[in-house]
N, C-alpha and C positions, 0 to 999 in steps of 0.2 A: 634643231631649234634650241635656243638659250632660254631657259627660264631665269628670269629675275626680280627679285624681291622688291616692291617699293610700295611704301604706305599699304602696307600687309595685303598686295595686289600681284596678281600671275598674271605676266606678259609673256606673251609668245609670238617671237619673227622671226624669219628666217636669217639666218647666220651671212648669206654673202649678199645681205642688203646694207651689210657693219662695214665700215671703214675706218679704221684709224686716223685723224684728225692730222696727225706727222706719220712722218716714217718711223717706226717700232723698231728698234735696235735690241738685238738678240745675242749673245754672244752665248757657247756651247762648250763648256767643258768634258774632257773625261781624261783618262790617262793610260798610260804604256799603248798609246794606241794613235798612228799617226795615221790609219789608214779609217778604219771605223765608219765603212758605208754605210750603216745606219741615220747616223747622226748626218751624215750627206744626205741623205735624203730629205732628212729634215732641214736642213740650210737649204733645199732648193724650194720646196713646197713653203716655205716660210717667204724666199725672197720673191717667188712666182704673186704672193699675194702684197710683195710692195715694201717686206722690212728687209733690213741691211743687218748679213748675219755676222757673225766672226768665230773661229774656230780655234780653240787653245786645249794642248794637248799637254799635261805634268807628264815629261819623260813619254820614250821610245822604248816599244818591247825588243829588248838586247838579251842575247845569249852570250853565256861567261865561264869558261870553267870550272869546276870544283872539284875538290877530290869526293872520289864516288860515296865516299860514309858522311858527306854534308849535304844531303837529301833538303828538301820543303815542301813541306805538304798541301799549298797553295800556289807553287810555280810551275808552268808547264819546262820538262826536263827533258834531253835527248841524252841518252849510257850508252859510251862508246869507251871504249882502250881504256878504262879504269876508270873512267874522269864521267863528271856529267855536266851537260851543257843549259844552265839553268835560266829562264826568262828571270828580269830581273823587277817582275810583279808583286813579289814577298821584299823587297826593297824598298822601308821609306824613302820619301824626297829629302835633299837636305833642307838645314833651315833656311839657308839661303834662297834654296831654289822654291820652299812653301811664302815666303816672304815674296818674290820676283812674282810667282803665280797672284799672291794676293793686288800688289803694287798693279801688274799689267790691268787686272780684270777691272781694279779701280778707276783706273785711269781710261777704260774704255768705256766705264760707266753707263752700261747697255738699261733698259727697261728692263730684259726680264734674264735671267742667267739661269741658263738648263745644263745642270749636270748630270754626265749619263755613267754609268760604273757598271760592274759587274758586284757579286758579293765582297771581292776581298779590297775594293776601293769605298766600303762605306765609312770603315773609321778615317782613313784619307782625307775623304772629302767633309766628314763634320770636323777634324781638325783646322782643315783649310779655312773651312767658313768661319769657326770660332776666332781662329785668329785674325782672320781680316777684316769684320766686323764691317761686311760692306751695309750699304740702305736701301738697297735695289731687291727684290723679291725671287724665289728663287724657285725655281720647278725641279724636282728630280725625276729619271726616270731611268731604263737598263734593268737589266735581271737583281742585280743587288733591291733597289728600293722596292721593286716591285714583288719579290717575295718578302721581302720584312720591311714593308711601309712605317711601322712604328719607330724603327731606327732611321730611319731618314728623315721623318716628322720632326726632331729632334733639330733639324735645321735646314729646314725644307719647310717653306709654306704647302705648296701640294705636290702631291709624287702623280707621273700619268702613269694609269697601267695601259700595258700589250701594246700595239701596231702605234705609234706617236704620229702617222700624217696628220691625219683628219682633227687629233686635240691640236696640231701645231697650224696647222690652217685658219683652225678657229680664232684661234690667240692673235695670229698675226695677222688678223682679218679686223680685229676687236678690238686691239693696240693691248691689252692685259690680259689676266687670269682673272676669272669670278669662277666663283665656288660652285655655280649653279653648273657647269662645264662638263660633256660626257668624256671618261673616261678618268677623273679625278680623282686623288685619293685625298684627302684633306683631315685634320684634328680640330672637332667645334669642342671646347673644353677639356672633359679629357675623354674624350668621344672620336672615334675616330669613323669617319663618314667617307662611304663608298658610293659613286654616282655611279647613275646606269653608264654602259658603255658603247660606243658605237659597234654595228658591229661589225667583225676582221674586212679588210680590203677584199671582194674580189678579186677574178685575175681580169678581169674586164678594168676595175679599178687598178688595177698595178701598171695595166699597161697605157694607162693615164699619167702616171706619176712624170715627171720629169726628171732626168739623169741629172743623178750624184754630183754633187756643186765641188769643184777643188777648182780653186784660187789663191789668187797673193793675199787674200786677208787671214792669214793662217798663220798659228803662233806654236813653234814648239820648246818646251823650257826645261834642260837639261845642261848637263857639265855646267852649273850653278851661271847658265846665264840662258837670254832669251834671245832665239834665232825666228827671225819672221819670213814669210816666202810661202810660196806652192809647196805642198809638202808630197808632190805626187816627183820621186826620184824612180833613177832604174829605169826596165823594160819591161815591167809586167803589170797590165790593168786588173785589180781584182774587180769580179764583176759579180753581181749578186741578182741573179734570175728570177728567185722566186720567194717562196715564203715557206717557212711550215717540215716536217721531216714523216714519213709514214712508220717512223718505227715506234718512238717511242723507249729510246735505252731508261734503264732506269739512274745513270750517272751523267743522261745530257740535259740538257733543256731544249736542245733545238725540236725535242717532239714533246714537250710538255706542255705549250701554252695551250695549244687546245684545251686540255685540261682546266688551267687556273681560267681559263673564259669558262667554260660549263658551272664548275666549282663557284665562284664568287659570281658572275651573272646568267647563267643558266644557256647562253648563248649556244652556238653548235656552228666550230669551223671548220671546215675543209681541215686536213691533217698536211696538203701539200699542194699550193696554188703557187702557180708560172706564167710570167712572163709570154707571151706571145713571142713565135722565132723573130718575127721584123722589128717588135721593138725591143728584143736583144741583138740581134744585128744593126740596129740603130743607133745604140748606145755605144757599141764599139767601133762601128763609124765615125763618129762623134769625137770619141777619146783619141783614135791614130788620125784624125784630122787635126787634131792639138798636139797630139804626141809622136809625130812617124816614128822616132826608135821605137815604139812598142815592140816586143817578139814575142811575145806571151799573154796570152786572153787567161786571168787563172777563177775561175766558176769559183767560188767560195761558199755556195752554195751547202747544205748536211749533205744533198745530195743531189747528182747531177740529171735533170731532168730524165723521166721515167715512161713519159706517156709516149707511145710507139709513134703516133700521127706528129707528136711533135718533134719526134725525134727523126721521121724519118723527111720533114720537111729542112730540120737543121741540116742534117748532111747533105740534100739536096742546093743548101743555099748559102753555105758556109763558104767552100769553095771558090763560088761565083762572085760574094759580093764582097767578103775579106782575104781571100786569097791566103797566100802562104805561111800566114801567120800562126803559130801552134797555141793550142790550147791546154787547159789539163782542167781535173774536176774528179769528186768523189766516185766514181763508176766501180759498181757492184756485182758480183755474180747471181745474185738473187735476187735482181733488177733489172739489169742488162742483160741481153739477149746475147748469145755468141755472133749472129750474125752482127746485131748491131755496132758492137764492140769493136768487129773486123772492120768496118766503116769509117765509125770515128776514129778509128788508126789511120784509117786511109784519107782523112781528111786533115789530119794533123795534130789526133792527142798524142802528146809525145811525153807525158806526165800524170801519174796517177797516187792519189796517196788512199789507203786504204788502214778503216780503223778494224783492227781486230780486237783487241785490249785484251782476249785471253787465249792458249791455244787449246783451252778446256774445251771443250763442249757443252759441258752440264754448268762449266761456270760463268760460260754467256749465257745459257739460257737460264739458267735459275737464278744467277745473280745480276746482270749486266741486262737482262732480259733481252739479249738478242736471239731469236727463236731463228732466223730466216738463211740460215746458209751452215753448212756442215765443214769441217777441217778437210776435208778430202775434196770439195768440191774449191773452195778457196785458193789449193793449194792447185789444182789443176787451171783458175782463172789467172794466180798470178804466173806461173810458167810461162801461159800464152801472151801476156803481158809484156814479159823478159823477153821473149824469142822475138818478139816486135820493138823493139827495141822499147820500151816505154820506160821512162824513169817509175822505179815504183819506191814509194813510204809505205813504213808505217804505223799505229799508233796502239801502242800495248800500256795496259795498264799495270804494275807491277806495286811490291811493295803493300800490297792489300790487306788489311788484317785478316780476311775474308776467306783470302786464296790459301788452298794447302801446299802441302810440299809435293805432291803429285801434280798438282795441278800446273806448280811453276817449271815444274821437268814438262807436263806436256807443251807449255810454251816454250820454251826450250828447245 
């Protein structure tokens, strides 16, 4: 329900008796990020209720060389042969290319401009806006605004927090944003005002949603100009099954919303809700119906579906209905079964990347809070891994101020 203020009067209707008057034009910015199923999802749930999205992305996450002693503390890095292979997210844009991002977004002069970022794109994106000086009203939302709302205030009318469908259905159900809107974050004076929030998606609800919108109205703006197009290249659909992580590291987010839901509205979500096998088998139907080169289904998921019944339905229907197409996904020894493991090999994961970030023991669990699997037993899942031929990663944290010098010998 919307509550809304008029002649000091509460009205209360139901939301999908709202229609926008025209079609609501939305355009979505973020950056280093041409893939960013998120925000797909919200371009489709947006265009499902009638608005016309558009997707601009400032720059592609690119790996680059460096020499290994020019580290960043903010870019995801790969140390090989002396050299490190740096994402290029600790990289402003040039001026030209913050200039090109302003010019496009202007000239496409949406109703409402949703920027999504993570932390290290909030200075980014209050530069952008500062300099562009657009008229059009602006929603922020992603892990950056939503842990530090007050830095995005700054040039943000309102930040949405957690799951963005259902505030993004509202909106473009409504043609605008009103303050009265669950899930908001807004500044009345110098007050900053938290609306109650809906609350998380079921998996009932998820598997309502409709699949991730990628189209030609998609803008990405690098090497100081703008390229327009489908921005789905290559052979491989990332696909994103479900919601939520049962762990809880203390250096991810992907198990912390729960958290800031209880925290800031007392709510209580599920730690790890999935998709239905048919309508992830649907969705990948879907995409090699548009795309046949695909050769690769890659789960992007923290982690790759856990519950036995649904597991043991995927491999039963993998097979049958997408056929020889290989897949890969975060698969765990302290999740995964051995049997089940053996299966999805036999179905076609042929890819696994696996996070370890220490080969401490005491310094996952007391630092990294990872409790749930021991170095011995790790090391005996990736063997089986290799000897099946499976590509394996994987993702060590180094560099720590945290980690000792034993510590970095037992990763070693």
């Amino acid at each position: 329900f919307i509550r809304i203020m008029k002649f000091k009067t509460l009205f209360f209707f139901p939301f999908w008796m709202v229609r926008a008057s025209s079609k609501m034009k939305i355009t979505f910015l973020t950056f280093h990020d041409t893939i960013c199923v998120g925000v797909r999802f919200l371009r489709a749930v947006a265009e499902e209720q009638g608005a016309e999205t558009t997707f601009v992305t400032l720059r592609e996450q690119t790996f680059s060389l460096h020499p290994r002693k020019n580290y960043s503390k903010i870019a995801y890095e790969t140390w090989a042969g002396g050299y490190v292979a740096r994402s290029d997210t600790d990289v402003l844009p040039t001026d030209k290319e913050i200039r090109l991002t302003g010019d496009l977004i202007g000239m496409l002069d949406p109703d409402l401009l949703c920027i999504s970022t993570r932390s290290y794109g909030l200075p980014m994106a209050e530069m952008i806006v500062r300099r562009a000086k657009w008229n059009f009203p602006i929603l922020a939302g992603g892990w950056g605004p939503m842990m530090e709302p007050e830095k995005a205030l700054k040039w943000a009318e309102h930040v949405g927090f957690g799951e963005g469908e259902q505030l993004i259905k509202l909106v473009s159900a409504f043609g605008k944003v009103e303050d009265g809107f669950r899930n908001l974050i807004y500044r009345e004076w110098d007050k900053i005002i938290r609306n109650p929030s809906f609350r998380p998606l079921g998996e009932g609800q998820l598997n309502s949603l409709p699949f991730p919108l990628w189209n030609e109205n998609e803008y990405v703006i690098k090497n100081d100009r703008v390229y327009k197009g489908g921005l789905f290249e290559g052979k491989t659909y990332r696909l994103l099954a479900g919601r939520g992580c049962p762990v809880g590291c203390s250096y991810c987010m992907g198990g912390q919303l729960k958290r800031l839901y209880k925290e800031n509205y007392n709510e209580v979500m599920s730690p790890l809700r999935v998709m239905g096998v048919d309508r992830v088998l649907a969705e990948i139907k879907h995409h090699i119906g548009k795309h046949p080169e695909t050769k690769v289904i890659r789960f992007i998921d923290e982690l790759f579906p856990v519950k036995e019944l649904w597991l043991d339905e995927f491999i039963e229907k993998y097979p049958k209905e997408i056929g020889d197409v290989e897949f890969d996904g975060y698969v765990r020894p302290e999740f995964h079964s051995e049997e089940h493991v053996d299966k999805l090999i036999g179905i076609g994961l042929k890819h696994c990347h696996l996070g370890i970030q220490s080969g401490s023991e005491q310094t996952r669990k007391d630092l990294y809070k990872r409790k749930h699997f021991s170095t011995s037993a790790l090391k005996d899942f990736v063997e089986k891994l290799v000897r099946n031929g499976v590509e394996t990663k994987y993702t060590l944290m180094s560099d720590t101020p945290l980690e000792t010098e034993d510590s970095l010998i037992e990763t070693l």
